[in-house]
C-alpha positions in Angstrom: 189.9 249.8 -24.7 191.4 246.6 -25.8 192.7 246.4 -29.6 193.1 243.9 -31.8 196.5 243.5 -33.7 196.0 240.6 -37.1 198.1 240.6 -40.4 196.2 239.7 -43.5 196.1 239.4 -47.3 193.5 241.9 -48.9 193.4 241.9 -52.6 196.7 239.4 -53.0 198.8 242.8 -51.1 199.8 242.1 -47.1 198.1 244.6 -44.4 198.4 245.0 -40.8 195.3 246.7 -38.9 194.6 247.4 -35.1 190.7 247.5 -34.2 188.3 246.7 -31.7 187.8 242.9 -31.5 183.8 243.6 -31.8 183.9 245.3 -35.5 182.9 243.4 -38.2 185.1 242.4 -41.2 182.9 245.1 -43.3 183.8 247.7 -40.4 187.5 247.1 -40.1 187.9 247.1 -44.0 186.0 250.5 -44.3 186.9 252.5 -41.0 190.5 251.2 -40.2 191.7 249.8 -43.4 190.2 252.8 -45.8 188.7 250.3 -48.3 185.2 251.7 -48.9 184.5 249.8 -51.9 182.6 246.8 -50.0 178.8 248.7 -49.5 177.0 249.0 -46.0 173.8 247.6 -47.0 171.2 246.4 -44.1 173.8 245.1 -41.7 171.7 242.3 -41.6 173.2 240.1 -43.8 169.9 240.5 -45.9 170.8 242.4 -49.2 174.0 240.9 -50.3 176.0 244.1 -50.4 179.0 243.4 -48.8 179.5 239.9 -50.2 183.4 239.1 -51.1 185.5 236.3 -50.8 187.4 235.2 -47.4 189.6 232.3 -48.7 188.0 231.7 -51.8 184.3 231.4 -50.5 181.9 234.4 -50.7 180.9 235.2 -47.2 178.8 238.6 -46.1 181.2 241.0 -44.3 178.8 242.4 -41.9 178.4 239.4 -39.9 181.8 238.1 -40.0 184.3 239.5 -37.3 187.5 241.5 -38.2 189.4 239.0 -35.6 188.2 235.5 -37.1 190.2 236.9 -40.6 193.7 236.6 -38.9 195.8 235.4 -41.6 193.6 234.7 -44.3 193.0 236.3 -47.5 190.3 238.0 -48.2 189.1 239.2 -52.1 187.2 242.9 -51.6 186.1 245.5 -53.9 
């Protein structure tokens, strides 16, 4: 399977991930990057949960994909 290879800012420090280019930002942040602080919720985009900031506006992580963060910052949990 094809992997996706981005560098980006989480919480002001610099990280590097490889995924699959389907995952969501929620998903890369949780399973590949370790940061479980930003909730599952309905994976719907519904219930707010995993609201944080992707270049200073709030977005909701589960319906955002891993691969449209390349270089950006993103403020999590």
């Amino acid at each position: 399977m094809r992997r996706t290879h981005l560098a980006l800012s989480v919480n002001g420090e610099p990280a590097e991930v490889s995924f699959a280019p389907y995952k969501t930002l929620l998903e890369v942040l949780r399973e590949d990057l370790g940061l479980t602080g930003t909730k599952h919720g309905c994976e719907l985009g519904e219930c707010g949960a995993c609201t944080m900031q992707l270049i200073g506006k709030a977005v909701l992580s589960c319906l955002v994909l891993g691969i449209e963060c390349a270089g950006r910052s993103i403020q999590a949990i």
